[in-house]
N, C-alpha and C positions, 0 to 999 in steps of 0.2 A: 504494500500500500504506500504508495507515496503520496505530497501534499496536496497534491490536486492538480498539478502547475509542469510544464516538462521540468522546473529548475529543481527537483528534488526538494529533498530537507534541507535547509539551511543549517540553525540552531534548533537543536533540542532541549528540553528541559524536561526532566525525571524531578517528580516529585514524592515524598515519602510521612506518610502521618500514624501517630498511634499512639491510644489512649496512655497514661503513667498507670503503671504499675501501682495497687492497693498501699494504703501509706506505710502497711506496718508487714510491705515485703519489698525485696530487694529490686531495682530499678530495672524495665523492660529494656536494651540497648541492641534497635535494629541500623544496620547500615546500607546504606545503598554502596554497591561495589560495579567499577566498572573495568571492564576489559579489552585491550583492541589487538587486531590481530589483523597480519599482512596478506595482500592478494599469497603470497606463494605458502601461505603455512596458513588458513582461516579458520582451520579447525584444530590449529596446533599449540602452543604454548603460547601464551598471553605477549605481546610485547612490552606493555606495562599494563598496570593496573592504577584507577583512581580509587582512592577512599578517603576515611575521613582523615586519614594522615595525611595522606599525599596530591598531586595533583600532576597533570601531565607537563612532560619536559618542555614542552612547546607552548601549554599554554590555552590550549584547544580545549581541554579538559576540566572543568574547573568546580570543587564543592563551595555553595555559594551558601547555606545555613548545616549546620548541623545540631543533633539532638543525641543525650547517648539517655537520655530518660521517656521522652515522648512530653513533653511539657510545653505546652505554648498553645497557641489556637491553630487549625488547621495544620497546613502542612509543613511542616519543625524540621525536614532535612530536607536538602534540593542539591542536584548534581547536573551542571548547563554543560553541555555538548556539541562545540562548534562543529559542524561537519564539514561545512564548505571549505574550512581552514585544515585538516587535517591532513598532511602530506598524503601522495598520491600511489605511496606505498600500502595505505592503510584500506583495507577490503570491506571490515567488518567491525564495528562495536556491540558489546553483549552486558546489557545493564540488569544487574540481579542484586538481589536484596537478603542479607543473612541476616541471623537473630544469633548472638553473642549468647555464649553458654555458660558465663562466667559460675550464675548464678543456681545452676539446675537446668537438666531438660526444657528448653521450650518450644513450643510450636507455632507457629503462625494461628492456629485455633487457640493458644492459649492468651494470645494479643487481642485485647477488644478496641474494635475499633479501627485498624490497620484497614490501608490505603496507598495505592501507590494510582500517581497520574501521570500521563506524559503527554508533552505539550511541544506542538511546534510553531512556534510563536503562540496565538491567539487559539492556533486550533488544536481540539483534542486530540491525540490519537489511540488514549488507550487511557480509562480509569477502572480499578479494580481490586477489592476487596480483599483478596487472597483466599476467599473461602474454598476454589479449588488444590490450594495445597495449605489446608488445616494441617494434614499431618505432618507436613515439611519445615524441617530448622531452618531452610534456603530455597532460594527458588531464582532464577531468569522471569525477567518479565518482558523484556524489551530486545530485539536486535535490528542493528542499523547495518547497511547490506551496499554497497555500493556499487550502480550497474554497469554493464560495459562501455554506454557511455559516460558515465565521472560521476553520477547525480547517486543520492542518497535516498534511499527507503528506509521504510517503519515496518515490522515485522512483530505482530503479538507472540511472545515465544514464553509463553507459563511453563514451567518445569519444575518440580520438586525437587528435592537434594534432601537427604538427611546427612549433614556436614556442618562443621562449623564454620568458621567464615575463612580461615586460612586454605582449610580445605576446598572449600566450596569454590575460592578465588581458584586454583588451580582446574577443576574439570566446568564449570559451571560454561564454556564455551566449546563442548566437548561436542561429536555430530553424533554419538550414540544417547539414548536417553536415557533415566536413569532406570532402574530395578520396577520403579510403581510408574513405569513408561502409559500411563492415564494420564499422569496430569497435565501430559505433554499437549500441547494447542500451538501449530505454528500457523 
């Protein structure tokens, strides 16, 4: 799916929301994680990754709020994604969302409220609950796909993971799906 327009995606914006955790339990800490990968390897090891530590070498990548509780109104973590700007090495971005295990097992069913939207500019391309991967500590929600002529697509890509975020950052752009290959929607 692309914007509508032959010019592809321009800027993307991922957005991420979710209720705080009960006062007298320990703090929900979901991340948005982003990965990019080159035309000759699109399914192979990440070339970097953005998160809430880091951000891409060039600048194209960039976390613009972040949340490690879920506290604030609406959407408390956002990760902008130039695309138009991204060297012409880059084939594919894969934006997924882990829950931090610091604290105990959790699930995306165990987060109320959770919300991821994605935006390009003005227009939607994809808002969604997570309640197809309740049972998942991680999931893909997004991938940007770039065509043979140079323009950028939107691609709905829901995927479970049971992983935690290091992990997850490693397969979470993988082209096999995972084990409960259901939650898969491309």
């Amino acid at each position: 799916m692309s914007s509508g327009n032959n010019k592809g995606l321009g800027k993307a914006e991922v957005r991420l929301k979710w209720d705080p955790s009960p006062w007298d339990r320990p703090p929900h800490h979901l991340d948005i994680i982003t990965a990019t990968y080159t035309a000759e390897a699109p399914y192979g090891n990440p070339v970097y990754l953005v998160h809430y530590d880091s951000r891409s070498p060039d600048g194209t990548i960039n976390m613009s709020r972040h949340s490690q509780t879920g506290q604030g109104f609406g959407y408390v973590e956002a990760v902008t994604i130039e695309l138009d700007r991204l060297a012409s090495t880059f084939a594919r971005v894969v934006v997924g969302v882990a829950i931090h295990q610091n604290n105990g097992h959790k699930t995306f069913g165990d987060i109320s409220n959770a919300g991821v939207l994605v935006l390009d500019g003005y227009t939607e391309l994809l808002t969604d609950d997570f309640s197809r991967l309740s049972e998942s500590t991680a999931g893909t929600v997004a991938e940007f796909t770039r065509t043979p002529a140079g323009t950028w697509e939107f691609h709905k890509m829901l995927r479970g993971f049971d992983d935690d975020p290091v992990a997850f950052s490693a397969t979470m752009g993988s082209p096999v799906a995972p084990a409960d290959g259901d939650n898969e929607e491309r």
